[in-house]
Backbone as JSON, one array per atom type, in Angstrom:
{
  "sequence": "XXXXXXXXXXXXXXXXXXXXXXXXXXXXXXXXXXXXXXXXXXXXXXXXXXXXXXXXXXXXXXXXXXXXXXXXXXXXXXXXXXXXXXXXXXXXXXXXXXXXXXXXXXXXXXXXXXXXXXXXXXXXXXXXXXXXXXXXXXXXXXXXXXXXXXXXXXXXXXXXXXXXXXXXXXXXXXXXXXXXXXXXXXXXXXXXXXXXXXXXXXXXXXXXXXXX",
  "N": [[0.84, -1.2, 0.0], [0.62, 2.34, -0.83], [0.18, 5.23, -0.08], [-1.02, 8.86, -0.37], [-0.86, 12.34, 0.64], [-3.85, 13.13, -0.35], [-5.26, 10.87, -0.55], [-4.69, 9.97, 2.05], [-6.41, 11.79, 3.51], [-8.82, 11.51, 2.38], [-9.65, 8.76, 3.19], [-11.9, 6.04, 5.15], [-13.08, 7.24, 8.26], [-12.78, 5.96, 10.29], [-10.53, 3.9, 9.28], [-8.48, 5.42, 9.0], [-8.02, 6.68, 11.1], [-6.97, 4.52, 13.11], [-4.87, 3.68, 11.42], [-3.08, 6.08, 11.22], [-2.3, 6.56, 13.88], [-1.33, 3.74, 14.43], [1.06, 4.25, 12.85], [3.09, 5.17, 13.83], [4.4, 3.33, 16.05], [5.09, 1.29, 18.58], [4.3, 3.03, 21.5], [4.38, 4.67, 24.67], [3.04, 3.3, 27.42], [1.02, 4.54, 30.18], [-0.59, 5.7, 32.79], [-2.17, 8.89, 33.53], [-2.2, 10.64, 37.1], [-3.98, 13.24, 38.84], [-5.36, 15.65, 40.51], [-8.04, 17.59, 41.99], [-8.47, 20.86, 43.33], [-10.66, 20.81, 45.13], [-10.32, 18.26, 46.07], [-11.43, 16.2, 44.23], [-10.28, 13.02, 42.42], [-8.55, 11.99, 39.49], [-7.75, 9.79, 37.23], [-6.13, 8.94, 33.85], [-6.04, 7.5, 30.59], [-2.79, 7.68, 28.67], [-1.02, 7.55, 26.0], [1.13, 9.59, 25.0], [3.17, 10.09, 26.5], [6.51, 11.7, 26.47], [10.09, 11.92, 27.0], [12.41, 14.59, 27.34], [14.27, 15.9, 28.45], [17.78, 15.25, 30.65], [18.67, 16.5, 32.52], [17.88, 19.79, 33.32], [15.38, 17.54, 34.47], [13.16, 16.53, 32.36], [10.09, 16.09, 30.85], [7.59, 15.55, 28.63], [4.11, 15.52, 27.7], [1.22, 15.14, 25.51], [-1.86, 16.86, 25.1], [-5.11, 16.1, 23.88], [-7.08, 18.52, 21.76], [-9.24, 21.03, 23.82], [-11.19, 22.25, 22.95], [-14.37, 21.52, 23.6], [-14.34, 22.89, 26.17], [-12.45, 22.64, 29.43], [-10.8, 19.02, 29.73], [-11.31, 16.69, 32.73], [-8.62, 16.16, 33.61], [-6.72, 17.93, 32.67], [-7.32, 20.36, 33.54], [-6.9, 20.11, 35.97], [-4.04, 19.73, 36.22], [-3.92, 22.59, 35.53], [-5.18, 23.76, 37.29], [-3.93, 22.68, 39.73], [-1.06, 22.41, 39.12], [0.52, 19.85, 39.6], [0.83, 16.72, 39.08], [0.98, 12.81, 38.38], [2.64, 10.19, 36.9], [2.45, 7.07, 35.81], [3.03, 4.22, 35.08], [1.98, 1.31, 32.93], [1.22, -1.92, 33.35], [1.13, -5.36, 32.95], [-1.03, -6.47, 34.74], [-2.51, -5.06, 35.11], [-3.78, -3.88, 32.41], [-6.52, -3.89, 31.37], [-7.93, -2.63, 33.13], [-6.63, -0.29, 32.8], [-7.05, 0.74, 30.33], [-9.81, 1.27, 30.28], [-10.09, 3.91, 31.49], [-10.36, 5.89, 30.1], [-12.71, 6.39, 29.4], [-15.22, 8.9, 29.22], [-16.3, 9.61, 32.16], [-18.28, 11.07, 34.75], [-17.13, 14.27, 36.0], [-17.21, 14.68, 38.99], [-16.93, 11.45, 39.57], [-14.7, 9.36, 40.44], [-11.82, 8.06, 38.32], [-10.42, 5.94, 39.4], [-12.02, 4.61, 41.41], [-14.29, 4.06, 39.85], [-12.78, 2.11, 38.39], [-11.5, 0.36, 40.24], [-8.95, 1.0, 40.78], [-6.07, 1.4, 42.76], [-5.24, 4.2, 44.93], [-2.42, 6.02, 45.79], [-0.13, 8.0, 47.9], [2.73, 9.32, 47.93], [5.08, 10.52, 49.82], [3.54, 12.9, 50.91], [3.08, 14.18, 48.21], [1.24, 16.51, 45.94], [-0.79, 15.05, 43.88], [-2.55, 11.92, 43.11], [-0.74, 9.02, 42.95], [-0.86, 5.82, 40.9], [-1.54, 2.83, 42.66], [-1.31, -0.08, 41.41], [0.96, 0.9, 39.88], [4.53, -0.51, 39.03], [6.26, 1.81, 38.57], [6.29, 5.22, 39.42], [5.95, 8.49, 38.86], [6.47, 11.72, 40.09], [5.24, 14.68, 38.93], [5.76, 18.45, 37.83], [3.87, 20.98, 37.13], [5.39, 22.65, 33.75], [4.9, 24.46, 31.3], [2.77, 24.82, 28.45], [2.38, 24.35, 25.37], [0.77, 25.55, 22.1], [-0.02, 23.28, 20.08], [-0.08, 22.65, 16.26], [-2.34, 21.57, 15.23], [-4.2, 22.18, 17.42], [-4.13, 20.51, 19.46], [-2.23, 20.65, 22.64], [1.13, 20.39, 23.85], [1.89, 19.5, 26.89], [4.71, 20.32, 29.38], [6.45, 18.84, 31.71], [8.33, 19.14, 34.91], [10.33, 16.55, 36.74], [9.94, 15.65, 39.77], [9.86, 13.94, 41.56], [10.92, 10.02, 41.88], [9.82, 7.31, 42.66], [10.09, 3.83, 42.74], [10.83, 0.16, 42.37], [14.37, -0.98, 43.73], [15.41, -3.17, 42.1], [14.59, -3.4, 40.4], [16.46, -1.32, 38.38], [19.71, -1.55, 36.41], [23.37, -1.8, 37.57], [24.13, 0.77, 35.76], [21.92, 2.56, 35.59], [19.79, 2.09, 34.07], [16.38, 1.02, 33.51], [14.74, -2.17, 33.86], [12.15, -2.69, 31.82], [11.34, -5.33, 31.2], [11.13, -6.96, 33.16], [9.15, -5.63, 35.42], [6.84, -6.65, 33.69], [6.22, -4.14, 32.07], [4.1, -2.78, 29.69], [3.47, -1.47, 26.0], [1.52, 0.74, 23.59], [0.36, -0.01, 20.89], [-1.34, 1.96, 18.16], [-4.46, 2.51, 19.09], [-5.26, 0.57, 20.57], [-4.01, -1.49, 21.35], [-2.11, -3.6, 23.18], [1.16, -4.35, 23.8], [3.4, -6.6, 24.98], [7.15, -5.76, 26.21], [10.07, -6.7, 25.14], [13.23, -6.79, 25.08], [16.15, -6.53, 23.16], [18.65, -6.15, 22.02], [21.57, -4.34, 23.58], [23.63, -1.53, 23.36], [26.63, 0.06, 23.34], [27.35, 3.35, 24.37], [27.82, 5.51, 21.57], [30.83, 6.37, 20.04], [32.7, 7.59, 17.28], [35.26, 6.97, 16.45], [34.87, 4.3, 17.32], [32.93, 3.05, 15.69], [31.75, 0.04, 14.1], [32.72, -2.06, 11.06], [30.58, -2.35, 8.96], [30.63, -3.28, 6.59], [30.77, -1.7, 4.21], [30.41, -1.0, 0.96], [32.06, 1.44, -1.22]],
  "CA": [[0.0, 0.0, 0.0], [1.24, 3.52, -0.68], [-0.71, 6.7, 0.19], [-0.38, 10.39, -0.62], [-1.96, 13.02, 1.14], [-5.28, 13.37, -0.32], [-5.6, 9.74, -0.51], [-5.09, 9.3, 3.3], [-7.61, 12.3, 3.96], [-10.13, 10.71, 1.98], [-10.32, 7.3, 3.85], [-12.31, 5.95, 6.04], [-12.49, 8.28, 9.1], [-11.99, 4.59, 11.48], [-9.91, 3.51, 9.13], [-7.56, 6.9, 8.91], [-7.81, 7.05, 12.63], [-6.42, 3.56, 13.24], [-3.65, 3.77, 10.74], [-2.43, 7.54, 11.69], [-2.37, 6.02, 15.7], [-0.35, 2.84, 14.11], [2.38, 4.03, 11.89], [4.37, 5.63, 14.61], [5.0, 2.12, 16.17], [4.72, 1.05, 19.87], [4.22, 3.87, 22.55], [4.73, 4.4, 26.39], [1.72, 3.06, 28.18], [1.22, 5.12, 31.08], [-1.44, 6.3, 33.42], [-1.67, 10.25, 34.76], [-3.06, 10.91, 38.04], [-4.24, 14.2, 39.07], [-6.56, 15.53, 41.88], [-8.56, 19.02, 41.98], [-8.27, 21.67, 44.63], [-11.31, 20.12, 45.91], [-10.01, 16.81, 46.44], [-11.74, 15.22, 43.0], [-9.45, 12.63, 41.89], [-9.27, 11.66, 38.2], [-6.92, 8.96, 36.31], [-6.23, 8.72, 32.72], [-4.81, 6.42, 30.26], [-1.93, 8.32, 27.64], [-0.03, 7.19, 24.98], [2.22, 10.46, 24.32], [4.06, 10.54, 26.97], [7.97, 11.9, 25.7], [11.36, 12.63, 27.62], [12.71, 15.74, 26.95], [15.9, 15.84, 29.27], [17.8, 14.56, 31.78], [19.19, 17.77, 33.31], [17.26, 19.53, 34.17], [14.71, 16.3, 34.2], [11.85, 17.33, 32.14], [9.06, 15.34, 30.48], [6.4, 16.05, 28.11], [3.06, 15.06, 26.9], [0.42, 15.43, 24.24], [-3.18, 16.77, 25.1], [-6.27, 16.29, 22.76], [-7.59, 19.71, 21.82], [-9.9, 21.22, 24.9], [-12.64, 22.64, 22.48], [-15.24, 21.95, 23.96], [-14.18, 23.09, 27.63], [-11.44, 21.62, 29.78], [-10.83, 18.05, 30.54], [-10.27, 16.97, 33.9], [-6.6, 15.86, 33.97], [-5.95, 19.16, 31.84], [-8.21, 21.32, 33.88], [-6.33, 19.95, 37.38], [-3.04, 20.4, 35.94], [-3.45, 24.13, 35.52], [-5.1, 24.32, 38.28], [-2.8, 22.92, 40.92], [0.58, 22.73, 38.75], [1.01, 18.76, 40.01], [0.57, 15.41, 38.45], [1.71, 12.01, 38.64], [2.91, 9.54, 35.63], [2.3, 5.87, 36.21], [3.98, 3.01, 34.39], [0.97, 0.58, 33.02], [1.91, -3.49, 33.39], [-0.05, -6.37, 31.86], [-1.29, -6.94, 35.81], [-3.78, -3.72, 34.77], [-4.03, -3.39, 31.15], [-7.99, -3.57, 31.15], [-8.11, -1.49, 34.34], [-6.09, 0.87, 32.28], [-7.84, 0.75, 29.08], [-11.33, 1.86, 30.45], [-9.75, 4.99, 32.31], [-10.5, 6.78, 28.66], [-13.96, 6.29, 29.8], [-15.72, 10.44, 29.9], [-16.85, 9.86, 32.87], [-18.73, 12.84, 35.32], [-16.15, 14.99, 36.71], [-17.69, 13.69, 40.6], [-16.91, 9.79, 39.61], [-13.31, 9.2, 39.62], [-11.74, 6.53, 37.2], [-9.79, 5.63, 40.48], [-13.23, 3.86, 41.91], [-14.59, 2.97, 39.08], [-12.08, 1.02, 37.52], [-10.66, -0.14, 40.84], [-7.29, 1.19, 41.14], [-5.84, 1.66, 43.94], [-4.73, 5.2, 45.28], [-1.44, 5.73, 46.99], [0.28, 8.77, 47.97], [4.26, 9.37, 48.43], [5.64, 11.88, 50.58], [2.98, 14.2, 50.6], [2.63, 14.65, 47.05], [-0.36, 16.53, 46.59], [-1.46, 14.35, 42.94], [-2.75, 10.48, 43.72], [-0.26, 7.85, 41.83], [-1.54, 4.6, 41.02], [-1.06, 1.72, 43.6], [-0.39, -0.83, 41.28], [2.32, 0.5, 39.28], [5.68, -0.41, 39.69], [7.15, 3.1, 37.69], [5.63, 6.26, 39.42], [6.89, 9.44, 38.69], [5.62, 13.14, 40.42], [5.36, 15.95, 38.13], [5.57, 19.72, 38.34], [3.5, 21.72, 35.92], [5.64, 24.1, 34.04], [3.74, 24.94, 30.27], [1.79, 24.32, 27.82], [2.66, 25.1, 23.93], [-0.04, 24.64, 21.53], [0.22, 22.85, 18.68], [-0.66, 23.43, 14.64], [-3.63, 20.66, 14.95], [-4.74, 22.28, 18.14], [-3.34, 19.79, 20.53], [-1.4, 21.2, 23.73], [1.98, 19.89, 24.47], [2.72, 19.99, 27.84], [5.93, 20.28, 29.95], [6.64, 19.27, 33.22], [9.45, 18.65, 35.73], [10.23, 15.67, 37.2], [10.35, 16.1, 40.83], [9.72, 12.58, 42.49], [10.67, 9.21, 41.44], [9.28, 5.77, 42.93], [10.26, 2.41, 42.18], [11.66, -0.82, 43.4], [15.52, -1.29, 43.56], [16.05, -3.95, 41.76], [14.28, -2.63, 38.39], [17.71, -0.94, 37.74], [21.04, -2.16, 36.68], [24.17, -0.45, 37.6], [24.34, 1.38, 35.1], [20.57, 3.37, 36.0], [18.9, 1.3, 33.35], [14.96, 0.64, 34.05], [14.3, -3.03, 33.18], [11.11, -2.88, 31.17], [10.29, -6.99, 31.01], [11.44, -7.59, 34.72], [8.08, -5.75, 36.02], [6.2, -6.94, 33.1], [5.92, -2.94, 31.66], [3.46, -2.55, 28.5], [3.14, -0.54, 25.17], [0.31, 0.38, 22.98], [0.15, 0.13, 19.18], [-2.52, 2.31, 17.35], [-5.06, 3.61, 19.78], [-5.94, -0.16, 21.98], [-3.28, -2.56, 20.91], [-0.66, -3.56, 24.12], [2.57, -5.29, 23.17], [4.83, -7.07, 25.93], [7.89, -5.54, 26.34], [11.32, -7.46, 25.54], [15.03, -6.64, 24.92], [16.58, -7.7, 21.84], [20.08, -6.27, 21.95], [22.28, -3.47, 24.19], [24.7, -1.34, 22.88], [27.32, 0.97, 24.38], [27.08, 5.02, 23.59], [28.43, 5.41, 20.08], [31.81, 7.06, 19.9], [33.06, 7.64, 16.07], [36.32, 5.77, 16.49], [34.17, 2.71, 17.76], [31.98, 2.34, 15.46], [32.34, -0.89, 13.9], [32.78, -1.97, 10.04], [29.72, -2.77, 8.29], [30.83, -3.89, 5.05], [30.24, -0.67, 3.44], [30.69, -0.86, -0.3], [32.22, 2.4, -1.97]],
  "C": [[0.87, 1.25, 0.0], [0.21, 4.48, -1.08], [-0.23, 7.99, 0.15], [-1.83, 11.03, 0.06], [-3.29, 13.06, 1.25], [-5.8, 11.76, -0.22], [-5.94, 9.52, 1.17], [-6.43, 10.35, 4.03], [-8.98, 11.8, 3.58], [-10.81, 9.18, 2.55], [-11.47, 7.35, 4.78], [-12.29, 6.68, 7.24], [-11.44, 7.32, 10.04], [-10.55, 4.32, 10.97], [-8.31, 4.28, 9.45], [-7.33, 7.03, 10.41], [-6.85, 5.88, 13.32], [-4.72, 3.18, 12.61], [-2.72, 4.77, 11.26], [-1.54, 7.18, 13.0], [-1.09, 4.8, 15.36], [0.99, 2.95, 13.74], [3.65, 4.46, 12.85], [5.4, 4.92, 15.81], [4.54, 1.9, 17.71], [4.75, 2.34, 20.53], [4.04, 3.57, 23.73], [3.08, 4.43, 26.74], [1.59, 3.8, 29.75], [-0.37, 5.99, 31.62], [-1.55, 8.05, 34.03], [-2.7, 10.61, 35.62], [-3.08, 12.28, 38.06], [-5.2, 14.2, 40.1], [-6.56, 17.53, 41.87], [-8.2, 19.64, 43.26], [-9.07, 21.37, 45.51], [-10.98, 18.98, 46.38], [-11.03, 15.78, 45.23], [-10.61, 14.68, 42.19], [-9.62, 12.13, 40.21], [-7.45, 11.08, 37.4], [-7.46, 8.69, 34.6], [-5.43, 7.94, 32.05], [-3.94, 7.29, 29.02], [-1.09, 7.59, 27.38], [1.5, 7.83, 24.53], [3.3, 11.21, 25.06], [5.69, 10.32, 26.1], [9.12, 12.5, 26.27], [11.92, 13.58, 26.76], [14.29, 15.7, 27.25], [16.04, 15.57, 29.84], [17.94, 15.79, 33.13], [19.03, 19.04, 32.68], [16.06, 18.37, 33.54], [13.44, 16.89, 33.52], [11.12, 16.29, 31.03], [8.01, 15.85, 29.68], [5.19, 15.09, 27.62], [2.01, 15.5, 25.86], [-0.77, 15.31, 24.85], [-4.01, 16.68, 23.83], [-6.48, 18.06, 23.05], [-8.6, 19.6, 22.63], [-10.95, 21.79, 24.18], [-13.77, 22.64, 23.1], [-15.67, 22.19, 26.08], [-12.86, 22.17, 28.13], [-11.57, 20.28, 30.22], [-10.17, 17.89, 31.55], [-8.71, 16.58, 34.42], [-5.91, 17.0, 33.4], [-6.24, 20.38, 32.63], [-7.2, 21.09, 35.59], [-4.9, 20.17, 37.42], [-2.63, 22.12, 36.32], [-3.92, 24.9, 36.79], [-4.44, 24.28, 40.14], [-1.34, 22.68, 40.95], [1.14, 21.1, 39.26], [0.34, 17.04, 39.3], [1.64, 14.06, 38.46], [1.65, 11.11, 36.68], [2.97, 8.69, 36.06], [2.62, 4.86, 35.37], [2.35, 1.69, 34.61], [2.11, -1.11, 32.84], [0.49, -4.78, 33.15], [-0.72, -6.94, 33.22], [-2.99, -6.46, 35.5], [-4.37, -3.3, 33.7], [-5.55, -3.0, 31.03], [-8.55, -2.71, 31.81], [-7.95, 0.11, 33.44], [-6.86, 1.55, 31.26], [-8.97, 1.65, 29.24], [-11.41, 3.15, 31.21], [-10.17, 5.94, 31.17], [-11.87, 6.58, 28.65], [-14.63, 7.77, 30.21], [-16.53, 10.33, 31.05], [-17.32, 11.36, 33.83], [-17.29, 13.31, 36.21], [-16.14, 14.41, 38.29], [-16.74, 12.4, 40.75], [-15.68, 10.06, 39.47], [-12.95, 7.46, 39.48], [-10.89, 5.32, 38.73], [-11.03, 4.23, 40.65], [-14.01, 2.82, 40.72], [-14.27, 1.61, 38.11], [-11.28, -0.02, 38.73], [-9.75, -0.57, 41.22], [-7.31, 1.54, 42.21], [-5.11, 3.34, 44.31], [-3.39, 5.14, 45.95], [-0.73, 7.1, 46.54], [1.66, 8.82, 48.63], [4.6, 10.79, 48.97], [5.4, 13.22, 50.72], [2.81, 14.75, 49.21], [1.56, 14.92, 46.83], [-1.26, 15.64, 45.23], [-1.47, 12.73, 43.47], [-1.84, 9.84, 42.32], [-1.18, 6.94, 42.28], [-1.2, 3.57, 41.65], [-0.19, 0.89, 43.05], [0.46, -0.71, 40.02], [3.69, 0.33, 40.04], [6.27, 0.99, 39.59], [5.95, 4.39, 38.2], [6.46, 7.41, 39.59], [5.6, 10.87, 39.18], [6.29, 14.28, 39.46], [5.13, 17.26, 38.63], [4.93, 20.7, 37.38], [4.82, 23.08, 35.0], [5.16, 25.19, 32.62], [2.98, 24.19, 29.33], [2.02, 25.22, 26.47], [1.38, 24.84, 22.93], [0.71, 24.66, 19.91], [-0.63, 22.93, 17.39], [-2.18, 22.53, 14.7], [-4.92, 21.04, 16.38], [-4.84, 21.53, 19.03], [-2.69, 20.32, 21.95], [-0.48, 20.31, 24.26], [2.08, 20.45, 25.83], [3.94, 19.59, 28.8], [5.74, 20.22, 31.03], [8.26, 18.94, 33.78], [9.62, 17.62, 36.15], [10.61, 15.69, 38.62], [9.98, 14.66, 42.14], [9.73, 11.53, 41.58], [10.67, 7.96, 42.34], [9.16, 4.51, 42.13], [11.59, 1.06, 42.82], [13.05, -0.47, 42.81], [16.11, -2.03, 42.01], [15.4, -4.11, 40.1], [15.7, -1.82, 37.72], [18.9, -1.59, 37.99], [22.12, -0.73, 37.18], [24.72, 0.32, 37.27], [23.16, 2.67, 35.2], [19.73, 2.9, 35.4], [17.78, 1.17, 33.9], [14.96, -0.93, 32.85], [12.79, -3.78, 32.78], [10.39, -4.07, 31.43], [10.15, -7.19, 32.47], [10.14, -7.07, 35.92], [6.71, -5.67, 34.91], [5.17, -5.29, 32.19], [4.65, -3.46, 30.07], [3.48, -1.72, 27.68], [1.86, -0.46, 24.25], [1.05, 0.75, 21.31], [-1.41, 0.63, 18.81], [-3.37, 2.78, 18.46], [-5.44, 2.3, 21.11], [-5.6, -1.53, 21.84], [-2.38, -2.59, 22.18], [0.19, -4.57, 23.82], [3.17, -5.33, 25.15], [6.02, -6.41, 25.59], [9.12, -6.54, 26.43], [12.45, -7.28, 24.93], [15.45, -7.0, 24.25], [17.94, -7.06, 22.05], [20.12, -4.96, 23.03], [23.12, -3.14, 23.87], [25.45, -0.18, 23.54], [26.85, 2.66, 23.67], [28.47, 5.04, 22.7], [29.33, 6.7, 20.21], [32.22, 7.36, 18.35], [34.18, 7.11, 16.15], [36.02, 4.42, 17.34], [33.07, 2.11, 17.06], [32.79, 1.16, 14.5], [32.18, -1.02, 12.15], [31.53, -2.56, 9.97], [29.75, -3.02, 7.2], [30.33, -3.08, 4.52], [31.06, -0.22, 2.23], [30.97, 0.9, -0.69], [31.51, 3.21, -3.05]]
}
């Protein structure tokens, strides 16, 4: 199959929506907690989470456009600058899945999907119990994008997780707490390791039989 512009605007909308979501290959499965000034908690499931840097540690993600008013993980963001990032694992996948559920602002996905809450060191956003990978965020903007999207930026200002998920090198080992990715918009792939390579120097790289 090969597609040109007007071709892929003209498809199917499902189909166009499914493909678009696909071609960009596996993505980070990941939950984000949040919690209002009232104390209304509200979990979601995202695909677009994207590291930025290490130093200073900074993180970004990809909102849907807010058109028709704010949603609440976008709306709790701005309004108390804190959020958590949660590492999904094939323990939760279906848990996870149904968090993309519009439920009423009141109901949180917490209850109804029967995750568990858990709070680290006073952080004022709820992570999710059962991930292994939770990370506390710090709001710090919000760019928008040409499709009407909103990237946003945060800090990374708390991280939680067992020991023995890293080698000693700082490595996070993905298979070892059974991590997940999604393909396309509700596809999850297992996570597994096919090779390791050192950081690429130019007098190390190696010959590849590269014809003249």
């Amino acid at each position: 199959m090969q597609l040109k512009k007007e071709e892929i605007n003209n498809l199917d909308r499902k189909f166009r929506l499914n493909l678009i979501n696909s071609i960009t290959g596996i993505k980070p499965a990941n939950l984000i907690g949040t919690r209002s000034k009232i104390g209304e908690d509200n979990v979601a499931i995202f695909s677009s989470v994207v590291h930025l840097g290490s130093y200073p540690a900074q993180i970004g993600m990809v909102m849907r456009p807010q058109n028709d008013g704010l949603k609440d993980t976008y709306a709790n963001i701005l309004e108390t600058e804190f959020y958590t990032i949660n590492h999904i694992t094939e323990s939760f996948i279906e848990k996870a899945h149904y968090t993309s559920a519009k439920l009423p602002k009141a109901q949180s996905e917490f209850d109804r999907m029967n995750l568990k809450r858990s709070f680290i060191d006073g952080f004022f956003a709820p992570f999710v119990g059962e991930s292994k990978v939770k990370i506390g965020m710090k709001f710090l903007e919000s760019i928008n994008l040409p499709n009407g999207c909103i990237f946003v930026v945060g800090e990374v200002v708390l991280v939680d997780l067992p020991d023995d998920l890293l080698n000693e090198k700082g490595q996070l080992n993905l298979t070892a707490y059974e991590a997940v990715g999604i393909g396309g918009l509700n596809n999850y792939y297992a996570l597994t390791p096919v090779a390791n390579y050192p950081y690429v120097r130019i007098n190390e790289i190696p010959h590849f039989n590269v014809k003249n």
